[in-house]
C-alpha positions in Angstrom: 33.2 16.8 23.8 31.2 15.9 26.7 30.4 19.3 27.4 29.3 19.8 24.1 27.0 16.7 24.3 25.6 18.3 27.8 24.9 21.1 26.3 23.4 19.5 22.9 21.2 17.7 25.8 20.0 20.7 26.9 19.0 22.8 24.3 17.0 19.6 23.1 15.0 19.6 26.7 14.5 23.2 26.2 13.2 22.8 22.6 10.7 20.2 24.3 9.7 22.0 27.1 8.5 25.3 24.2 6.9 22.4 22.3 4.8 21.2 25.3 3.8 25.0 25.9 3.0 25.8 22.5 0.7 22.5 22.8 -0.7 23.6 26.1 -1.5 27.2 24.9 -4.9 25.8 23.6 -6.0 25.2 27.0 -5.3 28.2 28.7 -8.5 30.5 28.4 -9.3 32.6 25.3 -10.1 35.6 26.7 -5.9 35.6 29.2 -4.5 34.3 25.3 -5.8 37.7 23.4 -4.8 40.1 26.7 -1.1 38.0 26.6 -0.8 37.8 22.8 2.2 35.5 23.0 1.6 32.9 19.5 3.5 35.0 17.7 6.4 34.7 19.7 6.2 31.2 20.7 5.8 30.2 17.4 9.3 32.7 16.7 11.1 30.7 19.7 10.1 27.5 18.0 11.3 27.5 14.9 14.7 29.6 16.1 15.4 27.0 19.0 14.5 24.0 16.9 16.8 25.5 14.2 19.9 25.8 16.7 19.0 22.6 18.1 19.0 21.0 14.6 22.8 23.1 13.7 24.3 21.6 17.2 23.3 18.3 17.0 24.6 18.2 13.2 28.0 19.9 14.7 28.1 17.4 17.2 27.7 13.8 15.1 30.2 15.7 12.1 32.7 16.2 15.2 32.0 12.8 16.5 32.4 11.2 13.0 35.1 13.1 11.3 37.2 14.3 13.9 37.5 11.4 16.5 
């Protein structure tokens, strides 16, 4: 269980860390954002990671609850 909280821990930090990015892409300049052409994909990586983030921590408190 404690592994599954560490890893639950994680996944949130990472989730974080693509929200700060995805907040910081605004600031990076215009002309490096069109060569890069990464919003698509960032925006992809945070609605998938958010979505797995959301599914674990809802496996985790049913687990907690219910089987403990």
């Amino acid at each position: 269980m404690n592994i599954f909280l560490f890893i639950n821990i994680i996944i949130s930090a990472l989730n974080i860390f693509i929200l700060s990015y995805a907040y910081s892409l605004k600031f990076f300049p215009s002309k490096w954002r069109k060569k890069v052409a990464q919003d698509t994909i960032v925006g992809l990586a945070i609605i998938f990671v958010t979505m797995l983030n959301m599914f674990l921590w809802i496996g985790y408190f049913y687990i907690k609850i219910f089987w403990t």
